[in-house]
C-alpha positions as CSV (number, residue, x, y, z in Angstrom):
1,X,94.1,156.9,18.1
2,X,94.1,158.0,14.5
3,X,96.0,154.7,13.9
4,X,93.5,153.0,14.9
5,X,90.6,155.1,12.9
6,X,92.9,154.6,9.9
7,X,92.8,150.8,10.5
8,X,89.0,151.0,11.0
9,X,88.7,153.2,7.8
10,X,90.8,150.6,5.8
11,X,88.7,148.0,6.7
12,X,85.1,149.9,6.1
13,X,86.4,150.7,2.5
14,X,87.1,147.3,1.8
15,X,83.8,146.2,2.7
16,X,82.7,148.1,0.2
17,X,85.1,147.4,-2.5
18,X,84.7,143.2,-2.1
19,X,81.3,143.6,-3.5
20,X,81.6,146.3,-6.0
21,X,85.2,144.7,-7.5
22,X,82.9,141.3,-7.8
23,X,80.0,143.0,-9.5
24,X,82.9,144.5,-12.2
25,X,84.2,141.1,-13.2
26,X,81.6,139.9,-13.4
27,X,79.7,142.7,-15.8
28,X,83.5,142.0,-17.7
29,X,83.0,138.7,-17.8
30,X,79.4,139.2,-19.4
31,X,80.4,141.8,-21.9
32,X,83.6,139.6,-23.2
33,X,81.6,136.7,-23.5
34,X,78.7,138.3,-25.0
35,X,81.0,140.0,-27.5
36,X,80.1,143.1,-26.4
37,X,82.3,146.2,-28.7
38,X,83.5,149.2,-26.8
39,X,80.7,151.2,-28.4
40,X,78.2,148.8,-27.4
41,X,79.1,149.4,-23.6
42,X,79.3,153.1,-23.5
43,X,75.9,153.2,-25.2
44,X,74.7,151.1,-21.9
45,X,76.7,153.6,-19.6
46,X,76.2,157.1,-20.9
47,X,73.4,159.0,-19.2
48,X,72.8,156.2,-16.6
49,X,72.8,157.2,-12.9
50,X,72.8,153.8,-11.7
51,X,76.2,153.3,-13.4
52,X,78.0,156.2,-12.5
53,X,76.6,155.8,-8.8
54,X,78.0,152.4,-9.0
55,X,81.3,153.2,-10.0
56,X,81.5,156.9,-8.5
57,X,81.3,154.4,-4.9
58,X,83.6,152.2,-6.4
59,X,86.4,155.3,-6.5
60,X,85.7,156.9,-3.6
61,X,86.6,154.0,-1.8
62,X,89.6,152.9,-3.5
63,X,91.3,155.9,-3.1
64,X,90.7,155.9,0.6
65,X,91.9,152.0,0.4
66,X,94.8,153.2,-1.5
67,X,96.1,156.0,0.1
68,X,95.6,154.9,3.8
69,X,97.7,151.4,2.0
70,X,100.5,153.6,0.5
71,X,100.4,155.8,3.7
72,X,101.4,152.6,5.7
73,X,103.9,151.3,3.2
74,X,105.9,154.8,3.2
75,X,106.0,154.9,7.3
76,X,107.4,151.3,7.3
77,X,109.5,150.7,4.5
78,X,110.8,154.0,3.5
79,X,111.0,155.1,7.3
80,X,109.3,158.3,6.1
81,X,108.0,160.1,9.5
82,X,107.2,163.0,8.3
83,X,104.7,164.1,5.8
84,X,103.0,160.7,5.7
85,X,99.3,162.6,5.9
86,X,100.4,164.5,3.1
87,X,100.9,161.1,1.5
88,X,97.5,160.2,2.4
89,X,95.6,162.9,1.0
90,X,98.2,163.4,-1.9
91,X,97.3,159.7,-3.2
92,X,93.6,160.1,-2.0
93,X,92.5,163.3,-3.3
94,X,94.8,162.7,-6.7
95,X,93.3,159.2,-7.2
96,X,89.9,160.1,-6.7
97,X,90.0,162.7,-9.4
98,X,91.3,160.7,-11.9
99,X,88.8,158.2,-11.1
100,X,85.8,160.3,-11.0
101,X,86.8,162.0,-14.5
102,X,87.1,158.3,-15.8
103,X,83.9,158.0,-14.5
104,X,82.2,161.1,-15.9
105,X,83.7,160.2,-19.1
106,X,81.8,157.3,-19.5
107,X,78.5,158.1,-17.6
């Protein structure tokens, strides 16, 4: 059963990725091609809510995608048996605060 919710869970957060990883190449896209300096973006970021909702989202569900990914990967080619939900939050939890400083840093 929680093999299954994993699965589901896996799935869910890459619904929400697809969209939100094709809104960021896109605003990349834009800001190389409009010559855009590093300066130029941050001033666009800081202080915006919409932004840091955006990409807040964007982490919380690539470090569910990623640790329920590397959760699978260490039960099937490392044979680990044990500790794999330690894996899962381990690479969860530790992604998602990097991710969310990043994005505090430039919201």
């Amino acid at each position: 059963m929680l093999n299954a919710r994993l699965f589901l869970l896996q799935r869910l957060s890459a619904l929400v990725m697809a969209p939100l990883v094709l809104g960021h190449l896109a605003l990349m896209i834009y800001a190389i091609q409009g010559g855009l300096s590093v300066g130029e973006i941050l001033g666009r970021t800081q202080g915006s809510w919409f932004w840091g909702l955006y990409y807040g989202l964007f982490v919380l569900a690539v470090s569910v995608h990623a640790g329920i990914g590397l959760r699978v990967i260490a039960h099937e080619w490392l044979g680990l048996r044990r500790g794999l939900d330690a894996v899962t939050w381990g690479v969860a939890v530790g992604l998602g605060l990097l991710g969310l400083s990043a994005v505090l840093a430039v919201t």
